[in-house]
PDB file of N, CA, C and O in Angstrom:
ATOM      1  N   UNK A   1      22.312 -10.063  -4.710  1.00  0.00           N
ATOM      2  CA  UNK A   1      21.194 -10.144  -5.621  1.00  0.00           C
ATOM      3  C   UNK A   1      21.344  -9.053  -6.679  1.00  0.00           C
ATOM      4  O   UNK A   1      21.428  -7.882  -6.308  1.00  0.00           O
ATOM      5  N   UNK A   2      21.390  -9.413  -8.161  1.00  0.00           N
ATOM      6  CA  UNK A   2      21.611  -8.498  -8.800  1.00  0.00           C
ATOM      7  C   UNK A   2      20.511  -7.448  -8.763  1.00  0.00           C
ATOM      8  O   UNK A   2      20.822  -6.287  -9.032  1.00  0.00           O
ATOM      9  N   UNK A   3      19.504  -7.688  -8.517  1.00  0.00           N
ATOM     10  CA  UNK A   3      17.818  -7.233  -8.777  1.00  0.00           C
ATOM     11  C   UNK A   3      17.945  -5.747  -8.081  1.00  0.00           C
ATOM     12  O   UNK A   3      17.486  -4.668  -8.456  1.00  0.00           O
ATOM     13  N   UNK A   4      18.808  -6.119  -6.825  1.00  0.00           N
ATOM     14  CA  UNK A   4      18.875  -4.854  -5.526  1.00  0.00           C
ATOM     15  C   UNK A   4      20.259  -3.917  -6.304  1.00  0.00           C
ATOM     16  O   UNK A   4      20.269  -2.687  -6.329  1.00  0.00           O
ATOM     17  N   UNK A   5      21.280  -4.720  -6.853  1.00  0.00           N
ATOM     18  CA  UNK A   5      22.372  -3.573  -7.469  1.00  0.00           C
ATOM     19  C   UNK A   5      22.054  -2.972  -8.428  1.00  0.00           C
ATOM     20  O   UNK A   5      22.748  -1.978  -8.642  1.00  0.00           O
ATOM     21  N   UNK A   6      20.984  -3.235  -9.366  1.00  0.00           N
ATOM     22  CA  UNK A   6      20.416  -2.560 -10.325  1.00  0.00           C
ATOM     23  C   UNK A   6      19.306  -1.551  -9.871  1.00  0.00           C
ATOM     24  O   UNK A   6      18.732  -0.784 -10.645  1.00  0.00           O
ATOM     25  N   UNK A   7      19.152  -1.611  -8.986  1.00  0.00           N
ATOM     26  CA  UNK A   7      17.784  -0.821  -8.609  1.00  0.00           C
ATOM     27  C   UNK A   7      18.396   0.198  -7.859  1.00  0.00           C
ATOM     28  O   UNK A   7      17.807   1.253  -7.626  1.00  0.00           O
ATOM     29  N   UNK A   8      19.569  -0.046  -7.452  1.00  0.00           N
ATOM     30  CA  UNK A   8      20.234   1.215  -6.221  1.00  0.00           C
ATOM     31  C   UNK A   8      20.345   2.007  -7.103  1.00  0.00           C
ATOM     32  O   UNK A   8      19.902   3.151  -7.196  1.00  0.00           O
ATOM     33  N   UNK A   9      21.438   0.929  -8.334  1.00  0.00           N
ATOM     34  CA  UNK A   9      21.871   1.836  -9.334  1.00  0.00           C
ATOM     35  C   UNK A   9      21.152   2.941 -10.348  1.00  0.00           C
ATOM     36  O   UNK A   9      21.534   4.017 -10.807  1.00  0.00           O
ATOM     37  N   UNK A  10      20.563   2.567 -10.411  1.00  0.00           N
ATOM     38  CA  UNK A  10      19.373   3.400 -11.029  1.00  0.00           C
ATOM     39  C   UNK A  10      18.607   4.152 -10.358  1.00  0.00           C
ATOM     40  O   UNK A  10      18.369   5.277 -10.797  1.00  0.00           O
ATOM     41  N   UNK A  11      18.129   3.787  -9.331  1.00  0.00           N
ATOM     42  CA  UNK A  11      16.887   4.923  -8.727  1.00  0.00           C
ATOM     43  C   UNK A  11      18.389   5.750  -8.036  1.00  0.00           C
ATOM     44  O   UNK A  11      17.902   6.841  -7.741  1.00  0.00           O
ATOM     45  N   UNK A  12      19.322   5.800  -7.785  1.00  0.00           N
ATOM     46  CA  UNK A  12      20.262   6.906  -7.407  1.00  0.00           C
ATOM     47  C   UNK A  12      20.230   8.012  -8.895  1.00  0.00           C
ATOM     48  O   UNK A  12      20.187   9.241  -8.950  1.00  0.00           O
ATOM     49  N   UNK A  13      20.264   7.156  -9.798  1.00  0.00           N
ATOM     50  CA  UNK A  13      20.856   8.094 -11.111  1.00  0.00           C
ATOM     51  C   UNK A  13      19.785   8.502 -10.765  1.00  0.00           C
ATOM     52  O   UNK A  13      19.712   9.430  -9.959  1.00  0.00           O
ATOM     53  N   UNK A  14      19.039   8.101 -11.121  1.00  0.00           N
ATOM     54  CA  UNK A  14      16.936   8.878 -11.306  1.00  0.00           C
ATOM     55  C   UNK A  14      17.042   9.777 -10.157  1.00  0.00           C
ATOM     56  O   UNK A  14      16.535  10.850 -10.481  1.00  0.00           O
ATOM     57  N   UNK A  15      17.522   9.812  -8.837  1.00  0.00           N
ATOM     58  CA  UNK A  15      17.343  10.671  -7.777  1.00  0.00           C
ATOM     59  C   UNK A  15      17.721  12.152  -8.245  1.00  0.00           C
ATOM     60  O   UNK A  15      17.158  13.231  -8.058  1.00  0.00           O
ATOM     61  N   UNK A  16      19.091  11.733  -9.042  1.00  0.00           N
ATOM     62  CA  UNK A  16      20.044  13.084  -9.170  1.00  0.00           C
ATOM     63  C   UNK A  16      18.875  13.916 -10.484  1.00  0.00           C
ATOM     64  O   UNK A  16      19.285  15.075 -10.550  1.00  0.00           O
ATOM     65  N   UNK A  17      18.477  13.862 -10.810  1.00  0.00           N
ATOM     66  CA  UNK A  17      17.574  14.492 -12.028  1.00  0.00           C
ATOM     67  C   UNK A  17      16.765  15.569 -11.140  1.00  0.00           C
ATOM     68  O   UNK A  17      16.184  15.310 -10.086  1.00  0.00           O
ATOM     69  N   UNK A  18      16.822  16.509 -11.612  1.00  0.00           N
ATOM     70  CA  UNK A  18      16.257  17.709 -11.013  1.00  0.00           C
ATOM     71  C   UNK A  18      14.630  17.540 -11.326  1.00  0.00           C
ATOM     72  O   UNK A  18      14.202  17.056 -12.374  1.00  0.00           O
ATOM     73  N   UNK A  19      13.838  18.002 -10.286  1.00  0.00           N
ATOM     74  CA  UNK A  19      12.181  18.283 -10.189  1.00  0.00           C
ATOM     75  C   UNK A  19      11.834  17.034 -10.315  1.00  0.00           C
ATOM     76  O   UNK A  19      10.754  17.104 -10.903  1.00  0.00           O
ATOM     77  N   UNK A  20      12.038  16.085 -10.158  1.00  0.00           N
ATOM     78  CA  UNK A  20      11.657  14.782  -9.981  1.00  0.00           C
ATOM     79  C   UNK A  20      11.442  14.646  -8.306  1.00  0.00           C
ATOM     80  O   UNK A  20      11.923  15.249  -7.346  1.00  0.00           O
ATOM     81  N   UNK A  21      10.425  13.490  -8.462  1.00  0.00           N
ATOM     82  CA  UNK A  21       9.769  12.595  -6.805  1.00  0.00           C
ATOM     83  C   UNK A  21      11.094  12.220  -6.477  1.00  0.00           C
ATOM     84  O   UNK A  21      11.792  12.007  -7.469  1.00  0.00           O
ATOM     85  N   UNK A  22      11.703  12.063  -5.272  1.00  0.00           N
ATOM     86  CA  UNK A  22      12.884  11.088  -5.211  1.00  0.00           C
ATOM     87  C   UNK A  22      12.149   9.315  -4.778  1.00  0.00           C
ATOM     88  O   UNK A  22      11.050   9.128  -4.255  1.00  0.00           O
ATOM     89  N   UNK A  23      12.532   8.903  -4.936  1.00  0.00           N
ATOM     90  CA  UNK A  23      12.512   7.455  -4.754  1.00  0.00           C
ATOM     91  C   UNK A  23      13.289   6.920  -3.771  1.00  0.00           C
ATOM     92  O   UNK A  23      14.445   7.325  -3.658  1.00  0.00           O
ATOM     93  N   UNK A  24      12.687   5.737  -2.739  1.00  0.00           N
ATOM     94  CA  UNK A  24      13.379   4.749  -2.477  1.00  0.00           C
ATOM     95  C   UNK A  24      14.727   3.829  -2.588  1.00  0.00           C
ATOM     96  O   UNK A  24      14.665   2.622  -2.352  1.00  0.00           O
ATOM     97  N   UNK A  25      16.175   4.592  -3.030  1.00  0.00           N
ATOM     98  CA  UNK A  25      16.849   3.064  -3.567  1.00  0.00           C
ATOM     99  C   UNK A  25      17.158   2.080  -3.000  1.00  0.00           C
ATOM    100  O   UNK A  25      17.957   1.388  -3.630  1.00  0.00           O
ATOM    101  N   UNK A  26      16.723   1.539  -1.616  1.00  0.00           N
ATOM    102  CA  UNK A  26      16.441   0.382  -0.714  1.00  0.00           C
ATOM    103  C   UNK A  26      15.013  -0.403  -1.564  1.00  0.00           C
ATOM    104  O   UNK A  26      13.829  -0.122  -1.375  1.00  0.00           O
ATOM    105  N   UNK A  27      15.615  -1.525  -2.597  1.00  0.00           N
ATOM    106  CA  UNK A  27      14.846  -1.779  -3.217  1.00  0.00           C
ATOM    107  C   UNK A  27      13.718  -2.742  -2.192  1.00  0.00           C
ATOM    108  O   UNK A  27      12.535  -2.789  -2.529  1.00  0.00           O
ATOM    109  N   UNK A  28      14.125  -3.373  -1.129  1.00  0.00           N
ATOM    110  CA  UNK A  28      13.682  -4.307  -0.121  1.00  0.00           C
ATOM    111  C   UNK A  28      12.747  -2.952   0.326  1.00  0.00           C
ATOM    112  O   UNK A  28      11.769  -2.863  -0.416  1.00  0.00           O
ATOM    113  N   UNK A  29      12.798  -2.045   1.194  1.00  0.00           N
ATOM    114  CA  UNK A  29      12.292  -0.868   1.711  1.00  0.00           C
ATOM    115  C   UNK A  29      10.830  -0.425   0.948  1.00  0.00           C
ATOM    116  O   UNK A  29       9.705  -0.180   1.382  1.00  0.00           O
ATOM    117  N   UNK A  30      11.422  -0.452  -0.389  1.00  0.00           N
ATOM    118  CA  UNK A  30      10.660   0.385  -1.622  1.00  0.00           C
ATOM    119  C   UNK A  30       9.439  -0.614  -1.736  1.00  0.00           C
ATOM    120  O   UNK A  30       8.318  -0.110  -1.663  1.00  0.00           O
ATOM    121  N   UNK A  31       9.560  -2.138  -1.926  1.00  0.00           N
ATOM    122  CA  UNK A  31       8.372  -2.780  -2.137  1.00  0.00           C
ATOM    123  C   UNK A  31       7.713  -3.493  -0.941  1.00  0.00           C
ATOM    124  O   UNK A  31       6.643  -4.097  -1.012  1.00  0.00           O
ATOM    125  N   UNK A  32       8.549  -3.343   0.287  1.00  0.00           N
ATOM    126  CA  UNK A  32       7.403  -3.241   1.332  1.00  0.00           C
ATOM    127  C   UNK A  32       6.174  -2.031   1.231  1.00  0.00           C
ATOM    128  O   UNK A  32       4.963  -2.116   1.024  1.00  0.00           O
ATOM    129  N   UNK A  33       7.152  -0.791   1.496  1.00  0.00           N
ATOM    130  CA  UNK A  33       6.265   0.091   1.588  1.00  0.00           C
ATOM    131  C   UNK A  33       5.059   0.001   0.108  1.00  0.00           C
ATOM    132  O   UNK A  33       3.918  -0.157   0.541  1.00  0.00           O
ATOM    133  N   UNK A  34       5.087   0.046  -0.910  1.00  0.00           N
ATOM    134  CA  UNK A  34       4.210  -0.141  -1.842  1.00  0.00           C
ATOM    135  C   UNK A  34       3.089  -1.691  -1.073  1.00  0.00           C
ATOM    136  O   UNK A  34       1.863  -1.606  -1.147  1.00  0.00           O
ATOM    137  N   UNK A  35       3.743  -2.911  -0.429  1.00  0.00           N
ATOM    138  CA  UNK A  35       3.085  -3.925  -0.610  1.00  0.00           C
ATOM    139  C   UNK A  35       1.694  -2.924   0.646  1.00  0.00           C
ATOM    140  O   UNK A  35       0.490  -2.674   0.604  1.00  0.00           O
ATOM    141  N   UNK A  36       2.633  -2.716   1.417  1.00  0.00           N
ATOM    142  CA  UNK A  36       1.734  -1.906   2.502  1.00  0.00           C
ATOM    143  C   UNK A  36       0.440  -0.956   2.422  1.00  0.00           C
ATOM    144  O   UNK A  36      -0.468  -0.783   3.236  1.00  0.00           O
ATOM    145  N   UNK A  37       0.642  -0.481   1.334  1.00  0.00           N
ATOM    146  CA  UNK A  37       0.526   0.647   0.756  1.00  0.00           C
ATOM    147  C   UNK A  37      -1.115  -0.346  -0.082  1.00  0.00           C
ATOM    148  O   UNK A  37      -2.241  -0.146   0.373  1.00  0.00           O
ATOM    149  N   UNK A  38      -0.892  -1.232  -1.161  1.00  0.00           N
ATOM    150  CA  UNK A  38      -1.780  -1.863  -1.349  1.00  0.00           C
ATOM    151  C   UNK A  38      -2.655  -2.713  -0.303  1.00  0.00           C
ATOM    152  O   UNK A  38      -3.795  -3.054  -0.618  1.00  0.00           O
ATOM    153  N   UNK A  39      -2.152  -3.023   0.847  1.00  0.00           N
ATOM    154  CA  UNK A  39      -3.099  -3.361   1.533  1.00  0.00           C
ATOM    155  C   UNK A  39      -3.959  -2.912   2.106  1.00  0.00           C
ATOM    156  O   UNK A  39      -4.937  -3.518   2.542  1.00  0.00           O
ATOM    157  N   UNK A  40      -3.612  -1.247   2.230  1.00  0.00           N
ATOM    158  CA  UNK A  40      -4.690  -0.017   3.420  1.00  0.00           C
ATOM    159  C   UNK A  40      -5.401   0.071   1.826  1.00  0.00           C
ATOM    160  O   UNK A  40      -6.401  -0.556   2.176  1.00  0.00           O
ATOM    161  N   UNK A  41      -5.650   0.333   0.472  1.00  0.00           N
ATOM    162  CA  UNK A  41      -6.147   0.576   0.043  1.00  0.00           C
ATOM    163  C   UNK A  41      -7.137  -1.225  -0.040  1.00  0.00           C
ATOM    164  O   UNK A  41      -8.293  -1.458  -0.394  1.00  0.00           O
ATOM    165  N   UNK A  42      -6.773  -1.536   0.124  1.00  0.00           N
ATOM    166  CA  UNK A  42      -7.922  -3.085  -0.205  1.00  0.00           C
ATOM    167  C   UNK A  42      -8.667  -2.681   1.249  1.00  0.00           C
ATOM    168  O   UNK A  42      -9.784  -2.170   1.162  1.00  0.00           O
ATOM    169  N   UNK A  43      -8.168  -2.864   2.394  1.00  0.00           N
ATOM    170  CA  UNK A  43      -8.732  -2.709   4.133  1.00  0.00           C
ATOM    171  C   UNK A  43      -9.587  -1.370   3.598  1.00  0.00           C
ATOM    172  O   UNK A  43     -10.743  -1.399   4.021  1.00  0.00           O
ATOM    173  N   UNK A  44      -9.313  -0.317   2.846  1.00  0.00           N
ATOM    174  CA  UNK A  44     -10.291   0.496   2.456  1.00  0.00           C
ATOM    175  C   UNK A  44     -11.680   0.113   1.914  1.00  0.00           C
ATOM    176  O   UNK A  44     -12.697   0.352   2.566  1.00  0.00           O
ATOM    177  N   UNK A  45     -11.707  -0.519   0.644  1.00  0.00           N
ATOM    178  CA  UNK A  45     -12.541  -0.953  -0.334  1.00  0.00           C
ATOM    179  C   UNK A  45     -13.660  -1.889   0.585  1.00  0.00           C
ATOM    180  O   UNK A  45     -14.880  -2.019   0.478  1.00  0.00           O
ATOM    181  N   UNK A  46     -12.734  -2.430   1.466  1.00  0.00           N
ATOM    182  CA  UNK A  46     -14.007  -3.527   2.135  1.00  0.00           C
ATOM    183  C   UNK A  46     -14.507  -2.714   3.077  1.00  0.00           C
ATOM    184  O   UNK A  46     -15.711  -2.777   3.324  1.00  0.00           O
ATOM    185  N   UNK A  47     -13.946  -2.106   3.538  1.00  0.00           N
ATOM    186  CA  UNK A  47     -14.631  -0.763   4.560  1.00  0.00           C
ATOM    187  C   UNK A  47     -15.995  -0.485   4.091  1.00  0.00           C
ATOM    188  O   UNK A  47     -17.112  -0.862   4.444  1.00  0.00           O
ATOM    189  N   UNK A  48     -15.424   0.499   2.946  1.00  0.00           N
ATOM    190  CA  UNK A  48     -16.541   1.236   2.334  1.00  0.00           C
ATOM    191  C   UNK A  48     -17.841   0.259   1.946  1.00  0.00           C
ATOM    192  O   UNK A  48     -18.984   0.710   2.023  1.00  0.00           O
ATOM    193  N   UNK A  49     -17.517  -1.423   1.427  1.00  0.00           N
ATOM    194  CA  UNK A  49     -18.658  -2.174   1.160  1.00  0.00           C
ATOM    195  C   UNK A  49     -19.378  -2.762   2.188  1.00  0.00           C
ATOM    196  O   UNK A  49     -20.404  -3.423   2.022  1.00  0.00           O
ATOM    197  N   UNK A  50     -18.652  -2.440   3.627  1.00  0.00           N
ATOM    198  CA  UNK A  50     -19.573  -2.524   4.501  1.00  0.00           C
ATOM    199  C   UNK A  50     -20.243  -2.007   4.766  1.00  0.00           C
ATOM    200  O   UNK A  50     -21.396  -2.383   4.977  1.00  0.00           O
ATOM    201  N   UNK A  51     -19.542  -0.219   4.940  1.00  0.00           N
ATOM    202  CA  UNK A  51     -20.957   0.447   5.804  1.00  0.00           C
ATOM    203  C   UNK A  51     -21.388   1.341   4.517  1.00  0.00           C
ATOM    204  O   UNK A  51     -21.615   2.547   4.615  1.00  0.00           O
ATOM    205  N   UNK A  52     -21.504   0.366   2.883  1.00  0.00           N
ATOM    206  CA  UNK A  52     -22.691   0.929   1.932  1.00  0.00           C
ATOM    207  C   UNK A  52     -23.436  -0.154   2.065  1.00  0.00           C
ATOM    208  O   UNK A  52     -24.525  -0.087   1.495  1.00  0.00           O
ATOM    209  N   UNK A  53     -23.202  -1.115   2.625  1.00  0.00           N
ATOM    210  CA  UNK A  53     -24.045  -2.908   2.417  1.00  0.00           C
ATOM    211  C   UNK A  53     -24.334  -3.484   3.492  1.00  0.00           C
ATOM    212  O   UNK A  53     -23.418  -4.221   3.857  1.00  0.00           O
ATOM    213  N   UNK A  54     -25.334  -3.473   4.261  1.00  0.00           N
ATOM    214  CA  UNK A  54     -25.443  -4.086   5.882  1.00  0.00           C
ATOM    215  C   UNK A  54     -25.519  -5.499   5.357  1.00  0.00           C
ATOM    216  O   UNK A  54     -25.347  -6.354   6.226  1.00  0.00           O
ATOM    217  N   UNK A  55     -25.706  -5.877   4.302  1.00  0.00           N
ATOM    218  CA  UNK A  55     -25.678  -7.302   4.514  1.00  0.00           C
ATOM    219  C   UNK A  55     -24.428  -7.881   4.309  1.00  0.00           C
ATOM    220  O   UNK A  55     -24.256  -9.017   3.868  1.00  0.00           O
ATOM    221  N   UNK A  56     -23.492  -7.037   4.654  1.00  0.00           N
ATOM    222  CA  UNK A  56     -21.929  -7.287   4.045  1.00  0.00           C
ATOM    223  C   UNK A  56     -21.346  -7.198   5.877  1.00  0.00           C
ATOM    224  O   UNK A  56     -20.151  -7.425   6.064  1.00  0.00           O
ATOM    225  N   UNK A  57     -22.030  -6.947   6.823  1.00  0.00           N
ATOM    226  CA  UNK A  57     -21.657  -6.895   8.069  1.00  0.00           C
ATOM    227  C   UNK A  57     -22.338  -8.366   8.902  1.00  0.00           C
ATOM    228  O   UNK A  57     -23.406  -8.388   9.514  1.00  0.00           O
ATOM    229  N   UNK A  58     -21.405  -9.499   8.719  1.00  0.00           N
ATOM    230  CA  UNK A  58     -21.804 -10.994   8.684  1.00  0.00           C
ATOM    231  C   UNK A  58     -21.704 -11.010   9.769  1.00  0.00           C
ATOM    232  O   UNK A  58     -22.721 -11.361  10.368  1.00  0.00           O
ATOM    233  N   UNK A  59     -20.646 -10.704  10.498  1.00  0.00           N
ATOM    234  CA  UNK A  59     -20.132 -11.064  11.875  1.00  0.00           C
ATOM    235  C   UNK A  59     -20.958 -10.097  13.262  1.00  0.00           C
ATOM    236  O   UNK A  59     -21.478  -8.982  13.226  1.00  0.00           O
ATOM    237  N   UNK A  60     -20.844 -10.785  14.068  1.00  0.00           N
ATOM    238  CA  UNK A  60     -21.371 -10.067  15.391  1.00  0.00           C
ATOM    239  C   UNK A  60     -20.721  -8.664  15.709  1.00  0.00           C
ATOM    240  O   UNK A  60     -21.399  -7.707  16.081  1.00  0.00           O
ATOM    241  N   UNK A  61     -19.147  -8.611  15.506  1.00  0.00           N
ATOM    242  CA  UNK A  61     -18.413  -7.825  16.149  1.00  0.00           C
ATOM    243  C   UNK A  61     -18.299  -6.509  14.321  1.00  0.00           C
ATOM    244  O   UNK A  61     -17.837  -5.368  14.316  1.00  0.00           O
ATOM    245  N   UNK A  62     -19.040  -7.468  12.787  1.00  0.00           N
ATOM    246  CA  UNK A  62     -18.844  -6.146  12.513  1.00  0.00           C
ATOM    247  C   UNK A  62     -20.730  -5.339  12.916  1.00  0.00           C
ATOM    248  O   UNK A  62     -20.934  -4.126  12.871  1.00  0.00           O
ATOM    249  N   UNK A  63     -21.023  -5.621  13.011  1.00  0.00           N
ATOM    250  CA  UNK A  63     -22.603  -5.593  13.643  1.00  0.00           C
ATOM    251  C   UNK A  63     -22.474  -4.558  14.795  1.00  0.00           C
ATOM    252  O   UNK A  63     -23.253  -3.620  14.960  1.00  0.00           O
ATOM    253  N   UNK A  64     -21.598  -4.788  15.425  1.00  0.00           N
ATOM    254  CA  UNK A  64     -20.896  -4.152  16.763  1.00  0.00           C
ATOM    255  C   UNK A  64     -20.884  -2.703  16.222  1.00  0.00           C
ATOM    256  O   UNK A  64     -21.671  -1.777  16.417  1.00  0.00           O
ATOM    257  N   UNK A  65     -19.767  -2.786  15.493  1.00  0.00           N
ATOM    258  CA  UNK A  65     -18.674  -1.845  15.381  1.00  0.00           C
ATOM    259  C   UNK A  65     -19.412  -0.782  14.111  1.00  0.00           C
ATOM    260  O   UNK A  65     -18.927   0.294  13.760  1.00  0.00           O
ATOM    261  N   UNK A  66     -20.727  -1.420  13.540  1.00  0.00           N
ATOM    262  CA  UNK A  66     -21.159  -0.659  12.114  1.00  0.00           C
ATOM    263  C   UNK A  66     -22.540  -0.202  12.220  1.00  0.00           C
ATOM    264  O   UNK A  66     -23.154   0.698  11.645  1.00  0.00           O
ATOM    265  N   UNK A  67     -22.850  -1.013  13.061  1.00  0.00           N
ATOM    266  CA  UNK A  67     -24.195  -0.854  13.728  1.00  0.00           C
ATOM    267  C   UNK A  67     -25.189  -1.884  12.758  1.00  0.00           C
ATOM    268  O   UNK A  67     -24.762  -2.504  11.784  1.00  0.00           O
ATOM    269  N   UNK A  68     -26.461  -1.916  13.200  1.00  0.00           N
ATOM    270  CA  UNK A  68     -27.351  -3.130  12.313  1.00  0.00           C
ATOM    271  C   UNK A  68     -28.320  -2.005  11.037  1.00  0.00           C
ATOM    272  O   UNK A  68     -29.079  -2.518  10.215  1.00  0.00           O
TER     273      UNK A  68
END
């Protein structure tokens, strides 16, 4: 896949640059972890609109777990 030889290739060059974040160049690796990464922040957001919104706690078990 060219997508992955360009991305090694590059986030290696980008690595070698001094005071820089290093990066991922496992481009497969790199956008799991990001996809992951967006999902604890969404599992966040609905968190928080539950226990600011009791009427957002529909279910028995979040009723359970959030209190009434």
């Amino acid at each position: 896949m060219d997508a992955t030889k360009y991305w090694t290739n590059i986030i290696n060059t980008y690595n070698q640059i001094p005071f820089v974040t290093k990066m991922n160049p496992n481009l497969t690796e790199y956008i799991t972890n990001k996809a992951i990464d967006g999902l604890f922040v969404m599992i966040a957001k609905e968190e928080f609109a539950i226990r600011k919104d009791p009427a957002a706690r529909t279910t028995e078990l979040l009723k359970k777990v959030f209190g009434n």
